[in-house]
C-alpha positions in Angstrom: -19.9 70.4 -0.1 -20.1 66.4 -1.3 -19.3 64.3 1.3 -17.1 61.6 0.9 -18.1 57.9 1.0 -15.6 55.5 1.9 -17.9 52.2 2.4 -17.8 49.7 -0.8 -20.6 49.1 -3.0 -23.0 46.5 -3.0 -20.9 45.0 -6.2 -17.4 45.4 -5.0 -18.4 43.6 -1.7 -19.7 40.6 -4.1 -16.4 41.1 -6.5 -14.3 40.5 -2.9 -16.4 37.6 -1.9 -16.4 35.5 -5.2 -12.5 36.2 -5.1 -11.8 35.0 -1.3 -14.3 32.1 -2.4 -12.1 31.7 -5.4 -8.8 31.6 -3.6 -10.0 29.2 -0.8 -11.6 27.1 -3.6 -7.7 26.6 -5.0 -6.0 26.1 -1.4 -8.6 22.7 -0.2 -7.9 21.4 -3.7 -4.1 21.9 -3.7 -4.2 20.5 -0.1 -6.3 17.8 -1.5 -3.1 17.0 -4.0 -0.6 17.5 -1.1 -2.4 15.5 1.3 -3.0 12.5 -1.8 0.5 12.6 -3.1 1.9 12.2 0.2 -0.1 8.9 1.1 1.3 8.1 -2.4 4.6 8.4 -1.0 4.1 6.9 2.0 2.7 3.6 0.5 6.2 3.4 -1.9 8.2 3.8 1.4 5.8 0.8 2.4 7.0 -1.1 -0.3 10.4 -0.6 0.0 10.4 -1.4 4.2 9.1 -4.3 3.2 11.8 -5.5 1.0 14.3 -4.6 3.4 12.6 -6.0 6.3 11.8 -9.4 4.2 15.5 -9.6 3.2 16.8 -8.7 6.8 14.9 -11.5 8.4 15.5 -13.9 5.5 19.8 -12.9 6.4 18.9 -13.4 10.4 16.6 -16.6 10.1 17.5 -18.5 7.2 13.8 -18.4 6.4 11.5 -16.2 4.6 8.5 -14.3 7.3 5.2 -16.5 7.2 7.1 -19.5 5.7 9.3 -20.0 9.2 8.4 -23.1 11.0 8.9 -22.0 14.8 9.6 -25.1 16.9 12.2 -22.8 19.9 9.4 -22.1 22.6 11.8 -18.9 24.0 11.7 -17.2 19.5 9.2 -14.9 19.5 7.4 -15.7 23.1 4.5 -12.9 21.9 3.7 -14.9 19.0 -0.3 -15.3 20.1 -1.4 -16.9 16.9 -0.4 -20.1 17.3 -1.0 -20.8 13.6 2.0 -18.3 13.2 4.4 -21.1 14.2 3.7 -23.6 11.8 5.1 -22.7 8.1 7.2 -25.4 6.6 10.7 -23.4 5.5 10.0 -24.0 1.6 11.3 -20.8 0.4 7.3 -20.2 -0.4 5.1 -17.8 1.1 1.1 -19.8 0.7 -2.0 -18.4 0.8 -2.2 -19.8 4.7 1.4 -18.5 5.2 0.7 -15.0 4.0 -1.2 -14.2 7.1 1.1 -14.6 9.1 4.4 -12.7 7.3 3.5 -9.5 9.0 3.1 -11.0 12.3 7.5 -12.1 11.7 8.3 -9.2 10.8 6.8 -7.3 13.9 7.9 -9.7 16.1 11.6 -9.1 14.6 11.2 -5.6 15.4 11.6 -4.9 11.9 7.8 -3.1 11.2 5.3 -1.8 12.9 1.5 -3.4 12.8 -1.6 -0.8 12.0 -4.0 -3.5 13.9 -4.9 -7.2 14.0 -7.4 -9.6 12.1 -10.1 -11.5 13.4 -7.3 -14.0 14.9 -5.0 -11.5 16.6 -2.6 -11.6 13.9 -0.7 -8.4 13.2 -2.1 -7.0 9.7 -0.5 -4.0 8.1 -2.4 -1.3 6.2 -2.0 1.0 3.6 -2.1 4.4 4.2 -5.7 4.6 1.7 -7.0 2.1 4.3 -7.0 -1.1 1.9 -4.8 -4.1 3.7 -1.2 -4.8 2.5 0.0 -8.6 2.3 2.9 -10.3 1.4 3.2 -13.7 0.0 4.6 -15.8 -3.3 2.8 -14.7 -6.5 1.2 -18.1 -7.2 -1.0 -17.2 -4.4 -1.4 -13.3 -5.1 -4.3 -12.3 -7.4 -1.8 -12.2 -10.1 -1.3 -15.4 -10.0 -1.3 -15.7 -14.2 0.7 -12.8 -14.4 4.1 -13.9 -16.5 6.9 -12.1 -15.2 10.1 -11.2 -17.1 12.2 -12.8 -14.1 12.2 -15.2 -11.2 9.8 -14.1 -8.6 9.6 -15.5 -5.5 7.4 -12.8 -3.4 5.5 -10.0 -4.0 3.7 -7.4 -2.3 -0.1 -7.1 -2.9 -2.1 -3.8 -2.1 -5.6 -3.6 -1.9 -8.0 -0.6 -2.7 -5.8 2.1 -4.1 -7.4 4.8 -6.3 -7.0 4.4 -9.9 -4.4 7.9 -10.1 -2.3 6.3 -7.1 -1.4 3.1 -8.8 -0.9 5.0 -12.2 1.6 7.3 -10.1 3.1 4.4 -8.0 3.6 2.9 -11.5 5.3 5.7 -12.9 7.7 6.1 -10.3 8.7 2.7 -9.5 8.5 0.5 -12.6 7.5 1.1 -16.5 4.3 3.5 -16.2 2.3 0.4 -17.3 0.2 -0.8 -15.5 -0.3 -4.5 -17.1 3.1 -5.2 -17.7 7.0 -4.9 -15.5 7.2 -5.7 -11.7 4.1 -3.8 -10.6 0.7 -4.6 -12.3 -2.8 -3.3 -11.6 -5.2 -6.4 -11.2 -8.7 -7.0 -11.3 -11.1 -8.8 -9.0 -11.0 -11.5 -11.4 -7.2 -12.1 -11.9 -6.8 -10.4 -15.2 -4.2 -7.3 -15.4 -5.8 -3.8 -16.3 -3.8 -2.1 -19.0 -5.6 1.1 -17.5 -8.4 2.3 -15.1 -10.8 5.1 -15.3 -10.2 8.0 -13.7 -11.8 8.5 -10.0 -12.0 4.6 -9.8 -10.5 2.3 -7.7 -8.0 -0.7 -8.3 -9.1 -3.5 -6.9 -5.4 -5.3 -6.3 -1.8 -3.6 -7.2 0.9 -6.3 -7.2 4.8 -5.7 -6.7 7.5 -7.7 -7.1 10.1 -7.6 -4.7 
């Protein structure tokens, strides 16, 4: 009588390995695209607060964030940095104003803060970790850019990988990245018309 053998072969357990390995291989890197695509959209919903929260205070204080000069002790009593009260209401966001926009806007109650700078200011991030300012673009690493219309703030990201702005691009301006309202610029100013794959961007710039 043969006797039936129900176990699997040395091959069919290695055939069931390499396909579970095979499977779990495709789920991390489709997680890995979920998990990218929505810090993608999470730094356009960035963007867009904070041209809603930049027009909203501009409509309540007659005066763009960073650029308010604060002289009422009893508006924004939590305003620690003291260099935070001293813009000069010239419908232009500096350099030395910039640092100070998201500390306006939190103290409006119209964004939240991811931490503070070296001065206690409220700084914002992006969700790839690379800081978020807001300011006029004279004073923004695109500060040759020419734009097609009258600009007067933008909002500059840091540190986003090189398929982040190309998709940021695609979905809120012209897919190019040297040329609408949102450019991709280098550490020396100029505008990249493209970046290598895997690489990062040193500075995307949108207008607002």
């Amino acid at each position: 009588m043969t006797k039936n053998n129900n176990g699997f072969t040395l091959i069919e357990l290695a055939i069931v390995v390499a396909v579970i390995g095979l499977i779990a291989g495709m789920i991390s890197m489709s997680g890995g695209t979920l998990f990218k695509s929505s810090k993608t959209a999470k730094t356009i919903a960035i963007i867009n607060d904070l041209g809603e929260a930049i027009s909203q205070f501009k409509g309540t204080y007659k005066s763009l964030p960073g650029d308010m000069k604060i002289t009422d002790a009893n508006e924004f009593p939590d305003m620690h940095a003291t260099s935070c009260r001293e813009g000069n209401n010239n419908e232009v966001i500096t350099t030395g104003e910039s640092v100070c926009v998201v500390e306006h806007l939190f103290q409006a109650g119209l964004i939240k803060a991811d931490g503070v700078d070296n001065n206690g200011r409220k700084i914002m991030l992006s969700p790839f970790a690379g800081r978020v300012s807001v300011m006029h673009p004279k004073a923004s690493k695109a500060s040759t850019v020419n734009w097609s219309r009258y600009v007067p703030v933008v909002v500059q990201i840091e540190n986003l990988p090189c398929d982040v702005v190309q998709e940021i691009d695609r979905k809120i301006d012209d897919d190019k990245l040297d040329d609408g309202h949102a450019r991709a610029i280098d550490n020396d100013g100029s505008a990249l018309p493209s970046c290598p794959a895997g690489s990062i961007v040193p500075y995307m710039v949108i207008a607002l």
